[in-house]
Short mmCIF file of the C-alpha atoms (twelve columns), coordinates in Angstrom:
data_MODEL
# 
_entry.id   MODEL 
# 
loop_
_atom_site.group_PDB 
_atom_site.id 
_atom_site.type_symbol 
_atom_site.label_atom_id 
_atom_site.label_alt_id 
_atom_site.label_comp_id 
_atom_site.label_asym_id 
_atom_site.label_seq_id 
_atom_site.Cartn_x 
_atom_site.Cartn_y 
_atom_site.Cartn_z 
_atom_site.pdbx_PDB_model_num 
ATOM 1  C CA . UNK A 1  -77.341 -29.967 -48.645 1 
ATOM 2  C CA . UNK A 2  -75.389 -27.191 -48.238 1 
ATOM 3  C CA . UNK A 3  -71.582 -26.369 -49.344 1 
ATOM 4  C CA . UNK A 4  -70.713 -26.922 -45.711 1 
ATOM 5  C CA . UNK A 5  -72.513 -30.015 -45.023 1 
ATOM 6  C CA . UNK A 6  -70.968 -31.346 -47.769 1 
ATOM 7  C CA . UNK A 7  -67.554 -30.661 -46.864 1 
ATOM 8  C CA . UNK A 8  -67.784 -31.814 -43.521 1 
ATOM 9  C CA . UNK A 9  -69.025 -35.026 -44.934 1 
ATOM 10 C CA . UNK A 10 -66.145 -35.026 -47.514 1 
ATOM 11 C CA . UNK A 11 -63.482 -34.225 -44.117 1 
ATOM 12 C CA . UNK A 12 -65.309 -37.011 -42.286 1 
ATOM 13 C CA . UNK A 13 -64.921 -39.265 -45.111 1 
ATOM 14 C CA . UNK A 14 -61.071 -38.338 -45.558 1 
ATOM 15 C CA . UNK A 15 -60.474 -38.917 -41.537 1 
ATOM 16 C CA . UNK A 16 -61.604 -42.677 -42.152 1 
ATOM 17 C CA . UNK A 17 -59.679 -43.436 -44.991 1 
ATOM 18 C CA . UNK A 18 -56.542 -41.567 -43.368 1 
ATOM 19 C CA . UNK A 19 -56.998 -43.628 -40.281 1 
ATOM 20 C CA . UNK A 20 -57.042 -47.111 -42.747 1 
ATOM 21 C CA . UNK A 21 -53.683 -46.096 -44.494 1 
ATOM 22 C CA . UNK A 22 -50.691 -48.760 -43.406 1 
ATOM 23 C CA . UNK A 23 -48.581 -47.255 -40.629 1 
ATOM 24 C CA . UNK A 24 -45.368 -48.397 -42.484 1 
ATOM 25 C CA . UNK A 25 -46.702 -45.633 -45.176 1 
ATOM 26 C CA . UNK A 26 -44.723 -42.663 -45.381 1 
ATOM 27 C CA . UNK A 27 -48.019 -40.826 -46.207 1 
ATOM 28 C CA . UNK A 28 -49.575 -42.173 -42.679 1 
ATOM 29 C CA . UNK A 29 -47.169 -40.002 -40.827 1 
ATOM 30 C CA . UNK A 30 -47.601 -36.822 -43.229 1 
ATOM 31 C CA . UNK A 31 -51.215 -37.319 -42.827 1 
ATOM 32 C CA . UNK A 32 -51.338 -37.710 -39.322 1 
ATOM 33 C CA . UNK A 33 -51.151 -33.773 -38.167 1 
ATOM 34 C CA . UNK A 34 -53.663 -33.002 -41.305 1 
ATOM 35 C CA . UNK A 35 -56.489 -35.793 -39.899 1 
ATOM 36 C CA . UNK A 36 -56.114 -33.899 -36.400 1 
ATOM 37 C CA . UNK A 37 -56.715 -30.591 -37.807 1 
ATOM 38 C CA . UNK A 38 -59.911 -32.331 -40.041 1 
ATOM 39 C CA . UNK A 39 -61.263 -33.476 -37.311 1 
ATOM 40 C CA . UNK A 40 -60.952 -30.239 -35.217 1 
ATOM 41 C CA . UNK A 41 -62.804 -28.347 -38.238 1 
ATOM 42 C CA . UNK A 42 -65.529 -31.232 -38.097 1 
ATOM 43 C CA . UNK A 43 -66.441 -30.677 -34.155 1 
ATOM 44 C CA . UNK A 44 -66.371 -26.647 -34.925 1 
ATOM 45 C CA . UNK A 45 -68.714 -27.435 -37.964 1 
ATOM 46 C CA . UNK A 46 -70.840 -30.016 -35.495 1 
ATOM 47 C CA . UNK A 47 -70.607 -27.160 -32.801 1 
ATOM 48 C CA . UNK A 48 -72.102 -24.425 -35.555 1 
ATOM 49 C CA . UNK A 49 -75.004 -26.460 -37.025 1 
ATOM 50 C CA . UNK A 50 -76.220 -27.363 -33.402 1 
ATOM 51 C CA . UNK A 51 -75.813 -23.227 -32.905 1 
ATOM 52 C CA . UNK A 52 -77.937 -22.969 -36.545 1 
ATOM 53 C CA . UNK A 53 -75.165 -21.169 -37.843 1 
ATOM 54 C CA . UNK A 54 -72.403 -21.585 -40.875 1 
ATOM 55 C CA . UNK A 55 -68.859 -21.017 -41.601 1 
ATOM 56 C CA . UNK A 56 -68.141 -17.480 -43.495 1 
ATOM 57 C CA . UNK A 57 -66.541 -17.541 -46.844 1 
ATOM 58 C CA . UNK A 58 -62.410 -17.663 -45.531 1 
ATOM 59 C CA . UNK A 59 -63.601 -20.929 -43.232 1 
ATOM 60 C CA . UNK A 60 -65.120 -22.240 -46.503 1 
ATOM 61 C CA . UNK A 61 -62.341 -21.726 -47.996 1 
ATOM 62 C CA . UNK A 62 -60.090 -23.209 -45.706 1 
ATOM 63 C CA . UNK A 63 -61.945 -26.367 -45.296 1 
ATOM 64 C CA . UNK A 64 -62.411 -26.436 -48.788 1 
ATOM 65 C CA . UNK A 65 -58.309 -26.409 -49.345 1 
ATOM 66 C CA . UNK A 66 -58.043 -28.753 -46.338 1 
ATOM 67 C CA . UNK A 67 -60.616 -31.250 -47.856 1 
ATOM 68 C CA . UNK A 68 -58.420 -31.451 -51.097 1 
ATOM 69 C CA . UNK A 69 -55.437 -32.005 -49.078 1 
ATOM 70 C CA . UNK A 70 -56.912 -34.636 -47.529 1 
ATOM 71 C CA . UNK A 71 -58.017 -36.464 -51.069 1 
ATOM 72 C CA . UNK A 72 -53.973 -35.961 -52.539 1 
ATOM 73 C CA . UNK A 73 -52.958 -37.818 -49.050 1 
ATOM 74 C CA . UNK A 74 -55.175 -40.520 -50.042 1 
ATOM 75 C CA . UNK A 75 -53.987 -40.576 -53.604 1 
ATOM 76 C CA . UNK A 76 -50.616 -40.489 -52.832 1 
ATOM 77 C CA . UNK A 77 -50.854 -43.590 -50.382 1 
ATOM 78 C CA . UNK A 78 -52.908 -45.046 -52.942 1 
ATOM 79 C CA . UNK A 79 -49.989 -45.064 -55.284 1 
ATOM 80 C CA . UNK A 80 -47.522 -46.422 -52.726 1 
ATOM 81 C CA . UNK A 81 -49.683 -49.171 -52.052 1 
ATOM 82 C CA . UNK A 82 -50.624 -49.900 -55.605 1 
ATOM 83 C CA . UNK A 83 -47.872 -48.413 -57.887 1 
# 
């Protein structure tokens, strides 16, 4: 699997746990704005792969930073829930 498969999985894994967070948590309206730009950069990466091609190093990058975002989010609402 490559580094970009795997990141996509990790974003598409994020966007369902984001979407399962209480809308009385504060972190479900922070999040909200970072799960719409996940799932933008998981319909450019589904767009790519049906091209055959792959992000470049700064999209990497960026979706790499994006996909730890998304994991603190989840921590963070986590801890609100469950202190």
């Amino acid at each position: 699997m490559s580094q970009q498969e795997q990141l996509l999985d990790e974003a598409r894994l994020i966007v369902q746990r984001l979407e399962k967070v209480s809308a009385d948590s504060i972190w479900a309206r922070r999040s909200s704005g970072h799960r719409g730009a996940l799932l933008k950069w998981i319909e450019k990466g589904e767009v790519f792969a049906a091209e055959g091609r792959e992000f470049d190093l700064d999209e990497l990058n960026h979706l790499e930073a994006m996909v730890l975002t998304g994991f603190q989010y989840l921590e963070k609402a986590a801890r609100e829930r469950f202190p």
